[in-house]
N, CA, C and O of each residue as an XYZ file, in Angstrom:
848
protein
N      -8.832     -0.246    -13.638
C      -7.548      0.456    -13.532
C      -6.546     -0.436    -12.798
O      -7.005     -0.915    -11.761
N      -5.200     -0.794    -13.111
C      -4.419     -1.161    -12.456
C      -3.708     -0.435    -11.258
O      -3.226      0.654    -10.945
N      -3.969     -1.891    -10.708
C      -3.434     -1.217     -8.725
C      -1.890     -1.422     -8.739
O      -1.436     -1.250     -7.608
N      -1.071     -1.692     -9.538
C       0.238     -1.915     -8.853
C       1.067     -0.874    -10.072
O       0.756     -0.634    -11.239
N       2.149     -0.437     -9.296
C       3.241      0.383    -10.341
C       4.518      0.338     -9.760
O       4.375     -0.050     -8.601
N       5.776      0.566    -10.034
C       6.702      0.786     -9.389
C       7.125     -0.445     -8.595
O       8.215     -0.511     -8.028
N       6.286     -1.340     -8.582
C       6.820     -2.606     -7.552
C       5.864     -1.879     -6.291
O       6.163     -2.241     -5.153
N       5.125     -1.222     -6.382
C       3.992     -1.079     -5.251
C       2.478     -1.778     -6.099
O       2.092     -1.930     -7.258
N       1.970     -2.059     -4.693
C       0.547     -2.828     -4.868
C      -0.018     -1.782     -4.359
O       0.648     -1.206     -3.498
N      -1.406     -1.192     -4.707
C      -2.706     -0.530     -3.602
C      -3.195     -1.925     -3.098
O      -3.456     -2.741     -3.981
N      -3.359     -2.321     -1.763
C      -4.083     -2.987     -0.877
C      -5.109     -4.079     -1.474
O      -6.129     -3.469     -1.794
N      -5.247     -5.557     -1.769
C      -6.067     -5.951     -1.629
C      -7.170     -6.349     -1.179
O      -7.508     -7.515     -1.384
N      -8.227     -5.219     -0.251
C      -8.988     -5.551      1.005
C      -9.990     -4.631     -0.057
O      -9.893     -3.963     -1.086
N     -11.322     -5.218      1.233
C     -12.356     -4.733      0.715
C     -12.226     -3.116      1.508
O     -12.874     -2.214      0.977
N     -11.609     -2.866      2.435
C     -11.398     -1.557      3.000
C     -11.070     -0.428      2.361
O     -11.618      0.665      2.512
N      -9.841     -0.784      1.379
C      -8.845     -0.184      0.319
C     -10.082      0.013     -0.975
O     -10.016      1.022     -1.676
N     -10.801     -0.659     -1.132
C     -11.615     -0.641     -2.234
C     -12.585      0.188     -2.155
O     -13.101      0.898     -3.018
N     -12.839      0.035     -0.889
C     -14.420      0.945     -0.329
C     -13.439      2.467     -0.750
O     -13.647      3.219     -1.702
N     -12.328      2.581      0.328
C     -12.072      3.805      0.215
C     -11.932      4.600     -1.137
O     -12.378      5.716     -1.400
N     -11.143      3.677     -1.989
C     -10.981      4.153     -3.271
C     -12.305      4.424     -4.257
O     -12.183      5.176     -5.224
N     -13.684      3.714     -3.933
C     -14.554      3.905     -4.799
C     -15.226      5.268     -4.238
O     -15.766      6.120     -4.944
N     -15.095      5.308     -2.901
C     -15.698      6.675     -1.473
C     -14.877      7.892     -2.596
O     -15.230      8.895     -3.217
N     -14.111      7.417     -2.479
C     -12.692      9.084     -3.011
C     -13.062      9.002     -4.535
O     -12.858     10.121     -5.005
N     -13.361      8.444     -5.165
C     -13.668      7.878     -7.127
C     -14.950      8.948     -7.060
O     -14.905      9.992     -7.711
N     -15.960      8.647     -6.319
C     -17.322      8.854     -6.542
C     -17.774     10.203     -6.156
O     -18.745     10.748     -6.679
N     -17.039     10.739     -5.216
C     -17.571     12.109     -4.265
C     -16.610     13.374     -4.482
O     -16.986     14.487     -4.114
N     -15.243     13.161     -5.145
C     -14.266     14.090     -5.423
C     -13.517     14.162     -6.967
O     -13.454     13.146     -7.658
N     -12.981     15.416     -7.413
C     -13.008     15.246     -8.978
C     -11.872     14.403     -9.153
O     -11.290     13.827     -8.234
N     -11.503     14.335    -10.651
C     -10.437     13.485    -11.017
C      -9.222     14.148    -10.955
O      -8.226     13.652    -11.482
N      -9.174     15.564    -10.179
C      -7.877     15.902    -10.165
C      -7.255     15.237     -8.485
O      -6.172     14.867     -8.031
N      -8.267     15.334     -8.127
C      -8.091     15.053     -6.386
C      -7.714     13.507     -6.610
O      -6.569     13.118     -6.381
N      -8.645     12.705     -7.032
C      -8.303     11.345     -7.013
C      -7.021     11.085     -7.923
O      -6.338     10.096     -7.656
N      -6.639     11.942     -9.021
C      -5.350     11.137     -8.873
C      -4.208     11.433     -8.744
O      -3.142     11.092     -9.256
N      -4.597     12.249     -7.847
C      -3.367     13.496     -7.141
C      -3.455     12.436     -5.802
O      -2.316     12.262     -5.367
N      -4.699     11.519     -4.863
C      -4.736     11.140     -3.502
C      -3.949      9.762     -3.783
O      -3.163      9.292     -2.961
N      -4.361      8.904     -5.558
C      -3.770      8.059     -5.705
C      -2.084      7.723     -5.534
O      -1.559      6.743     -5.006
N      -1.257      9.276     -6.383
C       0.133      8.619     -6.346
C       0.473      9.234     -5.497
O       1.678      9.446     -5.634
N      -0.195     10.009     -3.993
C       0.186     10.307     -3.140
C       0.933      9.157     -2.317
O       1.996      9.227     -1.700
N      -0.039      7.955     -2.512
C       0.321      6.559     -1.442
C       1.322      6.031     -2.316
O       2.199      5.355     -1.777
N       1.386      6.243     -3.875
C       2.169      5.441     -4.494
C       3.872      6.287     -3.727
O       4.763      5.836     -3.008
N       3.615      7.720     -4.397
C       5.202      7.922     -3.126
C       5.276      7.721     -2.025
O       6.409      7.302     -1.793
N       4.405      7.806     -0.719
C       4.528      7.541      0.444
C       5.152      6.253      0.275
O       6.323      6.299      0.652
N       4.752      4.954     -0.215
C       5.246      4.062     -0.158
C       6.421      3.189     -0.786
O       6.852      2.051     -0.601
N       6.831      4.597     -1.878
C       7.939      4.360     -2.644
C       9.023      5.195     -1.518
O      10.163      4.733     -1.564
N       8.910      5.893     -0.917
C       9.819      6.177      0.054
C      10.104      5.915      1.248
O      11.162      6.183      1.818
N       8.908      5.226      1.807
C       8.916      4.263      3.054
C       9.746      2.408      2.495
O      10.251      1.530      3.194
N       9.582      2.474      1.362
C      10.680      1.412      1.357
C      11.709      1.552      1.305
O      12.508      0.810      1.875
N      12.182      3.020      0.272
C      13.822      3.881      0.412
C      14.372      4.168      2.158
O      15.501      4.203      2.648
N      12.891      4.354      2.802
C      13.770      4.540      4.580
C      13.693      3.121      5.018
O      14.583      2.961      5.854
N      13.095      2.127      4.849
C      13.346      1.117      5.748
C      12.411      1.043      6.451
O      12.645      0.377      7.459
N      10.746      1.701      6.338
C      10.145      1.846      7.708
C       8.759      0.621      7.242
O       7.983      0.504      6.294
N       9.012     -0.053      8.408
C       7.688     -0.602      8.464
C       6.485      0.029      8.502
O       6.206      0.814      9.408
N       5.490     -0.324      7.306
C       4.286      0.772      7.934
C       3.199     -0.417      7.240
O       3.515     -1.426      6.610
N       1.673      0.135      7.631
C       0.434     -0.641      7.345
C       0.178     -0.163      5.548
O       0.024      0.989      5.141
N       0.190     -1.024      4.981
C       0.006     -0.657      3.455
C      -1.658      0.094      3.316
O      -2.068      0.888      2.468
N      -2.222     -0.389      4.255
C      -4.097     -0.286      3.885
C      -4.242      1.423      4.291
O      -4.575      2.399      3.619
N      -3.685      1.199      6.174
C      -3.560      2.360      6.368
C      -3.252      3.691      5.985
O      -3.898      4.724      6.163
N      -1.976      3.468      5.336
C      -1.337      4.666      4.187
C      -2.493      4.662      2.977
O      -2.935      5.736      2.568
N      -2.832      3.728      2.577
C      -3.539      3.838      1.529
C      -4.818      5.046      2.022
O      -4.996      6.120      1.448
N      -5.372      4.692      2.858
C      -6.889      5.100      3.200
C      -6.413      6.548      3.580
O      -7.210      7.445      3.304
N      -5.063      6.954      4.255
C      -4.807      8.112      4.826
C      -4.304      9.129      3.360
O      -4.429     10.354      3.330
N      -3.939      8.594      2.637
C      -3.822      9.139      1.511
C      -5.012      9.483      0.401
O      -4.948     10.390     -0.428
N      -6.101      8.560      0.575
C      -7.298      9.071     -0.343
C      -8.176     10.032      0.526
O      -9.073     10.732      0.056
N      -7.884      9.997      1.601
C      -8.914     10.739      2.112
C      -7.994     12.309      2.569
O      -8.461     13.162      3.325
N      -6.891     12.373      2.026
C      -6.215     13.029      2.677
C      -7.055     14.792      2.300
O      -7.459     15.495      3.226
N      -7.149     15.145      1.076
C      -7.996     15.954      0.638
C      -9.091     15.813      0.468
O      -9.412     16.183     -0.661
N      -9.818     15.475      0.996
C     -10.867     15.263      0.742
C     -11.992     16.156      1.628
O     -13.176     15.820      1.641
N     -11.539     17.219      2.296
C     -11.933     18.444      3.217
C     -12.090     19.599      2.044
O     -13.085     20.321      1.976
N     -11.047     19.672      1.190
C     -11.489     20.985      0.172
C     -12.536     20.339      0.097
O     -13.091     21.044      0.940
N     -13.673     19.274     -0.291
C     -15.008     19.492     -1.162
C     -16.111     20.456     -0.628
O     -16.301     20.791      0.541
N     -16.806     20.831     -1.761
C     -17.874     21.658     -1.289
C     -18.802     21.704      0.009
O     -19.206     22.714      0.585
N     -18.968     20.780      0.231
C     -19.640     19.994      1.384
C     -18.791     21.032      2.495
O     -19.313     22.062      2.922
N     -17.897     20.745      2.746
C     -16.857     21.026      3.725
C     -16.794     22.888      3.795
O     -16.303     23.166      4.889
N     -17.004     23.723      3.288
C     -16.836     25.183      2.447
C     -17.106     25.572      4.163
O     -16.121     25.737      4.883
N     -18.381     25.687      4.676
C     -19.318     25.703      5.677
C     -18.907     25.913      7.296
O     -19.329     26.614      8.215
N     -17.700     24.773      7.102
C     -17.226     23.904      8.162
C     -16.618     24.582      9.539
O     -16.455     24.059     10.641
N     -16.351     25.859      9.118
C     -15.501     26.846     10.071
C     -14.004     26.337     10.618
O     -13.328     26.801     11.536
N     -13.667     24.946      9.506
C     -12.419     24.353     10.519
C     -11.486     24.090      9.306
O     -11.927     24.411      8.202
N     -10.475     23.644      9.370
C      -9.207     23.426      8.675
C      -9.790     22.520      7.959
O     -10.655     21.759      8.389
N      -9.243     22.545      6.521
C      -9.583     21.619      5.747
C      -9.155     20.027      6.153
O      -9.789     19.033      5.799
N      -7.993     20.028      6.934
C      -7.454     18.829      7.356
C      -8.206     18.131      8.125
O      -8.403     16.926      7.972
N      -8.803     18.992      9.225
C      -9.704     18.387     10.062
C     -10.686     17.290      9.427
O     -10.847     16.078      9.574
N     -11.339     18.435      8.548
C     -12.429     18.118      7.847
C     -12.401     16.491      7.397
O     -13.186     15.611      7.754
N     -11.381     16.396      6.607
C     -10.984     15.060      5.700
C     -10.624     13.749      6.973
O     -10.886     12.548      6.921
N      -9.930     14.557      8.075
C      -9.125     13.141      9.083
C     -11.034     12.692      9.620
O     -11.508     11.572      9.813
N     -11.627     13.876      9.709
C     -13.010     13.485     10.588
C     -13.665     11.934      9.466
O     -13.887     10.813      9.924
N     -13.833     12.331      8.062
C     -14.268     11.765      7.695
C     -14.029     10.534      7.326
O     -14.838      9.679      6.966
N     -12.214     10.431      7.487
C     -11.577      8.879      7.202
C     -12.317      8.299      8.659
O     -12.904      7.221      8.759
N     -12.141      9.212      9.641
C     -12.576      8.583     11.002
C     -13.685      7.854     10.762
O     -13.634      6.625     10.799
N     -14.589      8.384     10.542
C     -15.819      8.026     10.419
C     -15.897      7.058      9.648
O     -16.766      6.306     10.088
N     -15.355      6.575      8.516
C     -15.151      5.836      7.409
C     -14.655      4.685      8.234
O     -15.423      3.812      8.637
N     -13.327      4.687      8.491
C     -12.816      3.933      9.611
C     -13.727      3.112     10.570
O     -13.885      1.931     10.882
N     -14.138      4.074     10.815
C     -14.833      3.725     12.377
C     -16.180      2.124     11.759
O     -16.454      0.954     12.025
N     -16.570      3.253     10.842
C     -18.061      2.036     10.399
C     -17.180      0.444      9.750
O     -17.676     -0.670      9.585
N     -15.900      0.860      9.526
C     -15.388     -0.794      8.980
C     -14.885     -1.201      9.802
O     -13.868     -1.847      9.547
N     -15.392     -1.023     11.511
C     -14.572     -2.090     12.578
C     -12.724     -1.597     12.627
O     -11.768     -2.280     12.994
N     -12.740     -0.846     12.352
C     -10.959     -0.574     12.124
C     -10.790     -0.373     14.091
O     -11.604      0.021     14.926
N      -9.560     -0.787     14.201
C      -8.919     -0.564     15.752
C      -8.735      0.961     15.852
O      -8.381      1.599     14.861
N      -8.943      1.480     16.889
C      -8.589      2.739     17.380
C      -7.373      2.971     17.280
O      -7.200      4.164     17.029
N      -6.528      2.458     17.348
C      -4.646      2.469     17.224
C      -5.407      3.073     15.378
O      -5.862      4.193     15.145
N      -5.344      2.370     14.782
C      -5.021      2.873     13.077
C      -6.338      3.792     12.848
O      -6.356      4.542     11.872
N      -7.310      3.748     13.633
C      -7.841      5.279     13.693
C      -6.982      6.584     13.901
O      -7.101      7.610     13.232
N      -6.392      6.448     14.593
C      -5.759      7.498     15.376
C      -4.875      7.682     14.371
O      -4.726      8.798     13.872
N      -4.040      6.379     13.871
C      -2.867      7.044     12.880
C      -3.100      7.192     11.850
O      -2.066      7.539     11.278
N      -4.347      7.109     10.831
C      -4.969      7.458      9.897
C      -5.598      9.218      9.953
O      -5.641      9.940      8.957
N      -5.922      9.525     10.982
C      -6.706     11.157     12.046
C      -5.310     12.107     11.920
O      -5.259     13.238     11.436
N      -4.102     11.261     12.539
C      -3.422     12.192     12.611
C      -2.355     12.446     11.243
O      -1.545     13.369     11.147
N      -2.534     11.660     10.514
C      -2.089     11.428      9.143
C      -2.121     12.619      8.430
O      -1.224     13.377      8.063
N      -3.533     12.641      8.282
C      -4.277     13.383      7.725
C      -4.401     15.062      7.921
O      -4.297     15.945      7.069
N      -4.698     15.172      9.569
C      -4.621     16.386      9.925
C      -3.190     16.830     10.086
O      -3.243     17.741     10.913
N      -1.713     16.620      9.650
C      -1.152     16.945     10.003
C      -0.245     16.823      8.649
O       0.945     16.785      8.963
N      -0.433     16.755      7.348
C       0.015     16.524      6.057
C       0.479     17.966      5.679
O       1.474     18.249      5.012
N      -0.042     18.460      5.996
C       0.329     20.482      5.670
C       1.402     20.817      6.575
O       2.254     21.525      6.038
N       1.628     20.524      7.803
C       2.401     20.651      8.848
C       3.859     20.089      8.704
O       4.252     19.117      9.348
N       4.697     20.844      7.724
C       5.803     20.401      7.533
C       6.687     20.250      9.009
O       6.446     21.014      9.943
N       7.943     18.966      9.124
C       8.979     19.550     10.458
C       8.381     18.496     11.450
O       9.095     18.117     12.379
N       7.160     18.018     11.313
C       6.592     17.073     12.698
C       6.047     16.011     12.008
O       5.868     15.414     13.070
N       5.729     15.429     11.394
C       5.087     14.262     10.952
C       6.301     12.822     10.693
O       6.004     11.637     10.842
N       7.316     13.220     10.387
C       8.494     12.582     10.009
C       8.851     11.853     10.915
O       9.494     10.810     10.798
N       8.321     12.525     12.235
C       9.145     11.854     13.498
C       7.658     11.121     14.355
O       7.652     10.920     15.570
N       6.585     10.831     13.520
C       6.054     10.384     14.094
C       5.947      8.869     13.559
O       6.981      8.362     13.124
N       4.550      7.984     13.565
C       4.172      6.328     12.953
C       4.748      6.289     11.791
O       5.049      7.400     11.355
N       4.970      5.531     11.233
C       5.432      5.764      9.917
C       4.476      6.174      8.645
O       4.717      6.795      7.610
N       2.949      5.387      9.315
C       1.993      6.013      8.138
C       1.719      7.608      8.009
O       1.312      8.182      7.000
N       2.093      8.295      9.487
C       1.678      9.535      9.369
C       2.845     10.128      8.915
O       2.556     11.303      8.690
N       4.187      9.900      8.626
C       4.829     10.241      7.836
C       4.999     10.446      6.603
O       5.441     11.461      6.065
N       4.496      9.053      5.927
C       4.914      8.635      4.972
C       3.420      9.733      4.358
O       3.803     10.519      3.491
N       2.301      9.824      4.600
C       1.376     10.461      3.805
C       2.210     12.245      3.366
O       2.360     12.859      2.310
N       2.559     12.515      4.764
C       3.200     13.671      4.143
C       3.919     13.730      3.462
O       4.090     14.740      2.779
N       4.993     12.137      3.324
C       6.021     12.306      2.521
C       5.663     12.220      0.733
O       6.194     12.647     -0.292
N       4.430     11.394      1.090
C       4.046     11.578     -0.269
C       3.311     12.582     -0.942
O       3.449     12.796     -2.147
N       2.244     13.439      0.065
C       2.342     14.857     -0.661
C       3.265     15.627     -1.038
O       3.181     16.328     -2.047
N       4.449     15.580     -0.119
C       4.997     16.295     -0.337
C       5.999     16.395     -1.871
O       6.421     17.328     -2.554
N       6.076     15.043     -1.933
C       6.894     14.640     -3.035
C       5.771     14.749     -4.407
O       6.197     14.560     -5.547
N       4.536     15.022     -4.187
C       3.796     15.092     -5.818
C       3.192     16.571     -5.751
O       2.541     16.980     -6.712
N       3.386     17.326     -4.702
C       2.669     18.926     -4.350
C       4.311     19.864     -4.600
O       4.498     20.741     -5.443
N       4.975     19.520     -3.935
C       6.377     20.325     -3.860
C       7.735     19.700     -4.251
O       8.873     19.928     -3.841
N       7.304     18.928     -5.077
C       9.061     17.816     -5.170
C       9.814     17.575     -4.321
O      11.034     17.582     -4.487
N       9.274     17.331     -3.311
C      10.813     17.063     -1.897
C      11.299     16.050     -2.530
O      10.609     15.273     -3.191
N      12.512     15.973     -2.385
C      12.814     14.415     -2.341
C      13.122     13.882     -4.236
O      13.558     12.827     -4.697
N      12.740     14.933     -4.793
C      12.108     14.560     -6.104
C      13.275     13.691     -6.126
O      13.076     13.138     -5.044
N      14.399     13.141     -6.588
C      15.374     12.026     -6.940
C      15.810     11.369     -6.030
O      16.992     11.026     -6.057
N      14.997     11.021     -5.001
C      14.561      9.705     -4.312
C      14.118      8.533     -4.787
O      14.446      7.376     -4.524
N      12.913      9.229     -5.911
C      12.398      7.930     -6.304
C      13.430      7.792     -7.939
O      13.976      8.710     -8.553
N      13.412      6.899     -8.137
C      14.501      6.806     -9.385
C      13.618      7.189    -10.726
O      12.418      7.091    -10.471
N      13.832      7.526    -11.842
C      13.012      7.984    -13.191
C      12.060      6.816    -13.268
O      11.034      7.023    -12.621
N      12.102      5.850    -13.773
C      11.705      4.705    -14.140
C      10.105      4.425    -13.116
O       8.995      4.159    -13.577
N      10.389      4.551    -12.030
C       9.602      4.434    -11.236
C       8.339      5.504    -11.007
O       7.172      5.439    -10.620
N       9.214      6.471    -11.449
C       8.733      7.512    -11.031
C       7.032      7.393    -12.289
O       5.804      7.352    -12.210
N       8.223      7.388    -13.385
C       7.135      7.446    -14.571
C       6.628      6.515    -14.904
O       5.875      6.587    -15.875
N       6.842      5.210    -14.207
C       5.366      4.401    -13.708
C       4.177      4.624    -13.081
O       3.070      4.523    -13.610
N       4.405      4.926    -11.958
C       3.343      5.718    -11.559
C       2.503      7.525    -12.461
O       1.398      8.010    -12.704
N       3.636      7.775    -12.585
C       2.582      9.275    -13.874
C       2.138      8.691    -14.887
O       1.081      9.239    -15.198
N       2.416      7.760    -15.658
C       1.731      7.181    -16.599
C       0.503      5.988    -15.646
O      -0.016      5.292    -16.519
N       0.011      5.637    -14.420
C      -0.849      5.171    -13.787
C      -1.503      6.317    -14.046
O      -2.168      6.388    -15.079
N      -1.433      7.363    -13.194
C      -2.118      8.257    -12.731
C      -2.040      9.979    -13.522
O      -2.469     10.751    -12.665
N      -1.811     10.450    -14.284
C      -1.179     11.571    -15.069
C      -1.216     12.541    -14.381
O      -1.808     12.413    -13.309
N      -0.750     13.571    -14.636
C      -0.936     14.932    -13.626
C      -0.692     16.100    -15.069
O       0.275     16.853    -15.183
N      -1.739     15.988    -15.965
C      -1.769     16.908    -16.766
C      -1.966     18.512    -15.797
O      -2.651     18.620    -14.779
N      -1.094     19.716    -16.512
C      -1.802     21.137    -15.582
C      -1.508     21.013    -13.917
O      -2.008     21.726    -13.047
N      -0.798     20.187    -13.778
C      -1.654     19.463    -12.230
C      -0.556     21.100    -10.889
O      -0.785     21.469     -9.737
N       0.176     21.397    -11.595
C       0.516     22.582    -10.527
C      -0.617     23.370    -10.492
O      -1.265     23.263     -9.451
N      -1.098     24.223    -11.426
C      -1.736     25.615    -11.653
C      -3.497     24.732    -10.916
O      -4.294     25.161    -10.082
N      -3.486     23.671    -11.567
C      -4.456     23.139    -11.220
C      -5.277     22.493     -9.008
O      -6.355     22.579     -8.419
N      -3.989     21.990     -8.721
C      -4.372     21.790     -7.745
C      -4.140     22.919     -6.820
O      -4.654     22.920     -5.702
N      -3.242     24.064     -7.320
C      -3.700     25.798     -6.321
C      -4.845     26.168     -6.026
O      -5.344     26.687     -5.027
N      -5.416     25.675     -7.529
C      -6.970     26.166     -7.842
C      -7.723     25.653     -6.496
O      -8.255     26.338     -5.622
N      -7.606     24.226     -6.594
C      -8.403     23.357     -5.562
C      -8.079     24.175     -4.649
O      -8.893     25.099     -4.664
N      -7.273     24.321     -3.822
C      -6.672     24.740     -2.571
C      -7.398     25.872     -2.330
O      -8.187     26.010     -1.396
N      -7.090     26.829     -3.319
C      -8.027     28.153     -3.393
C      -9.610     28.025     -3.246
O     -10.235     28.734     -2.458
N     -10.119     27.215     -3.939
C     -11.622     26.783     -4.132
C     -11.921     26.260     -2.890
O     -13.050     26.406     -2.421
N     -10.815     25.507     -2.138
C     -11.391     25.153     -0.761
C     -11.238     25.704      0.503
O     -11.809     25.506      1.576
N     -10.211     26.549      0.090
C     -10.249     27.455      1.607
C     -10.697     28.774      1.652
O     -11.000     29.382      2.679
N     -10.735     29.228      0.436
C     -11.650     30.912      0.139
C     -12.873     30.851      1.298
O     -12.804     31.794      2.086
N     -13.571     30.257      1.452
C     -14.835     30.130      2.174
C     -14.289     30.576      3.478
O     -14.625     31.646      3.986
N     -13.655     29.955      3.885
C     -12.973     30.112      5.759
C     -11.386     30.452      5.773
O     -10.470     29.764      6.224
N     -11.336     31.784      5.110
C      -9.919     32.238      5.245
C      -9.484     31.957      6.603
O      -8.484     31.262      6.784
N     -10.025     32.349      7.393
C      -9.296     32.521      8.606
C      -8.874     30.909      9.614
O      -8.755     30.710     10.823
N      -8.770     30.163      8.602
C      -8.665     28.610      8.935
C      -6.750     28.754      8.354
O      -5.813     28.061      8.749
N      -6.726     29.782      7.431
C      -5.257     29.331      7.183
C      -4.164     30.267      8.578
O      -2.934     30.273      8.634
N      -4.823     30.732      9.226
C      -3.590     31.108     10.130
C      -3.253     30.508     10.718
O      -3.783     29.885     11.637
N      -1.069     30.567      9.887
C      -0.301     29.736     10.517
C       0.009     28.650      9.918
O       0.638     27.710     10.405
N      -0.490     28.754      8.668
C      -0.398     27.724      7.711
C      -0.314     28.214      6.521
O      -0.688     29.303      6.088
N       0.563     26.733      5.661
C       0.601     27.023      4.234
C      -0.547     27.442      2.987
O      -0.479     27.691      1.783
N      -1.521     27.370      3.925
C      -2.691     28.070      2.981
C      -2.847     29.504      3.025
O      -3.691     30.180      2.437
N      -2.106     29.807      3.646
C      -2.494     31.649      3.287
C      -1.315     31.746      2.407
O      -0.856     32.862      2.653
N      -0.888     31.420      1.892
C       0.220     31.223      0.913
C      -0.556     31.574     -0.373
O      -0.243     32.488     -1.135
N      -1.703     30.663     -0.538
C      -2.138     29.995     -1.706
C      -3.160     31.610     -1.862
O      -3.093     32.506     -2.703
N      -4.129     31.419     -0.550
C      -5.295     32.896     -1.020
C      -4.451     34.215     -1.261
O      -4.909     35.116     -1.963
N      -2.911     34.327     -0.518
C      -2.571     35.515     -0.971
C      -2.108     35.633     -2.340
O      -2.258     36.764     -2.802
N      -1.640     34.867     -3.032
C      -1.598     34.546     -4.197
C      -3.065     34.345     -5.254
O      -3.066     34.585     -6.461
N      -4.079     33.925     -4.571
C      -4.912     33.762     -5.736
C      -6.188     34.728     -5.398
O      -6.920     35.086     -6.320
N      -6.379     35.049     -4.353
C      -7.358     35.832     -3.624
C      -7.270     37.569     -3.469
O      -6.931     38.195     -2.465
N      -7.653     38.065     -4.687
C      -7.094     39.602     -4.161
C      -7.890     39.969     -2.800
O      -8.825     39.358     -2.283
N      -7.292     41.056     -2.409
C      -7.694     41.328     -1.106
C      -7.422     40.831      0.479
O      -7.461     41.475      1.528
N      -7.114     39.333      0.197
C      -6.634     38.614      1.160
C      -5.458     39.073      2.235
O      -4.270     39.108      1.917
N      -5.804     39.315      3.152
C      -5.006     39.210      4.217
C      -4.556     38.603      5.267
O      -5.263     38.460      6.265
N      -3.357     38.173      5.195
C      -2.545     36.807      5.822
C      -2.971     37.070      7.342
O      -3.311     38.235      7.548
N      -3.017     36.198      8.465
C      -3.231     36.528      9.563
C      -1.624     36.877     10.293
O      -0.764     36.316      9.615
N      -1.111     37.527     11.296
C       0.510     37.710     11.653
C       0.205     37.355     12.934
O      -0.646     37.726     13.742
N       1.113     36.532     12.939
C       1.506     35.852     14.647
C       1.994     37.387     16.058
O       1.914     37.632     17.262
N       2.351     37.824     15.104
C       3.227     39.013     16.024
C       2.359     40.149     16.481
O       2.367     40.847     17.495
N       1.483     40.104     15.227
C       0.066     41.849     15.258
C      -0.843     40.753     16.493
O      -1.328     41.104     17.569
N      -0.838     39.635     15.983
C      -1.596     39.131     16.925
C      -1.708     39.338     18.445
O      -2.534     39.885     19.175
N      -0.248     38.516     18.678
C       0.116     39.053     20.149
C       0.331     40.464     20.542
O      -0.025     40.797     21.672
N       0.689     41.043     20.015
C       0.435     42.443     20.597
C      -0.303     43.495     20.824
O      -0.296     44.552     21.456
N      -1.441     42.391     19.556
C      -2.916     43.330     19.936
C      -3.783     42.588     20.825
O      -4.976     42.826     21.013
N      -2.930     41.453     21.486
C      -4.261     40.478     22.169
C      -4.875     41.581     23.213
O      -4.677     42.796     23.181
N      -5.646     40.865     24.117
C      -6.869     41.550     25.252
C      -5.987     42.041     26.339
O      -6.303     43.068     26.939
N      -4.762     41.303     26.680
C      -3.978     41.206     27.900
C      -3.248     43.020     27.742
O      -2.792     43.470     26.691
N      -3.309     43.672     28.879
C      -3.005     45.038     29.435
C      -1.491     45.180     29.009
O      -1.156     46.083     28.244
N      -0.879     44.570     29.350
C       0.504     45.135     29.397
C       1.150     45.191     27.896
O       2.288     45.628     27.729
């Protein structure tokens, strides 16, 4: 498969490779090439801002970014985000990577759902959100120019890929509803999950333990 589109390269390292064959081998083909042109926008819009960032890093924070919905993970009692930053960690960790691009790969990851705060952080932990965000919700959508754009969808296609990656979302957080309070995933089970009930910040506090 070709690594470059748009005037972006994926990473020539054996790091970038590992990760990509890790994310190829263990997750379906909607995930992988939904994690692929995730980095391709992150990095088509980190050159539109001007921001210096680690190409490998974004790369690795982007394949692993979902990678918490898998089955494996169902079990976990924790945010799907967690799930996925633990495992780049770990991934990370066994290839000698520095703790600095641990950390900004961890927080990349766990914090991609978390619209409003990532923007203002490293640039890789930006840019991953910026690129979900731009292939999950169109932010930005005419940022990247046509041409470019449909370089990369013809890399990577996104046949179905709305109705389709809800599914995922649904398939991966049904198990531990109560992981989406406060987050954009109770969005998804109240929509696909009959019965589901959103957790409320407000019933919360006022039914907490405290007397008054």
């Amino acid at each position: 498969m070709a690594d470059t589109a748009a005037g972006v390269k994926v990473p020539d390292t054996g790091l970038a490779a590992a990760a990509g064959e890790l994310v190829r081998d263990t997750t379906s083909d909607l995930i992988y090439h939904h994690s692929r042109r995730v980095y391709f926008w992150g990095s088509l819009q980190g050159r539109r801002r001007g921001l210096a960032f680690d190409p490998e890093l974004l790369y690795v924070g982007a394949m692993f970014h979902d990678l918490g919905l898998d089955a494996r993970f169902h079990a976990s009692g924790r945010r799907f985000e967690v799930d996925g930053a633990d495992e780049a960690r770990r991934f990370l960790e066994s290839h000698g990577v520095p703790e600095d691009g641990v950390r900004r790969v961890w927080t990349a990851i766990a914090l991609h759902t978390t619209p409003g705060v990532p923007e203002f952080m490293e640039p890789e932990v930006a840019l991953v959100t910026a690129g979900v965000e731009y292939d999950v919700l169109g932010i930005g959508f005419d940022d990247v120019p046509a041409g470019e754009r449909e370089a990369v969808v013809a890399l990577h296609p996104r046949p179905g890929f709305k109705r389709r990656i809800l599914q995922a979302f649904t398939d991966g957080v049904r198990p531990k509803p109560e992981t989406t309070f406060g987050n954009v995933k109770a969005d998804v089970l109240e929509h696909h999950v009959p019965g589901f009930r959103r957790g409320d910040f407000v019933t919360t506090v006022l039914e907490s333990a405290w007397p008054e």
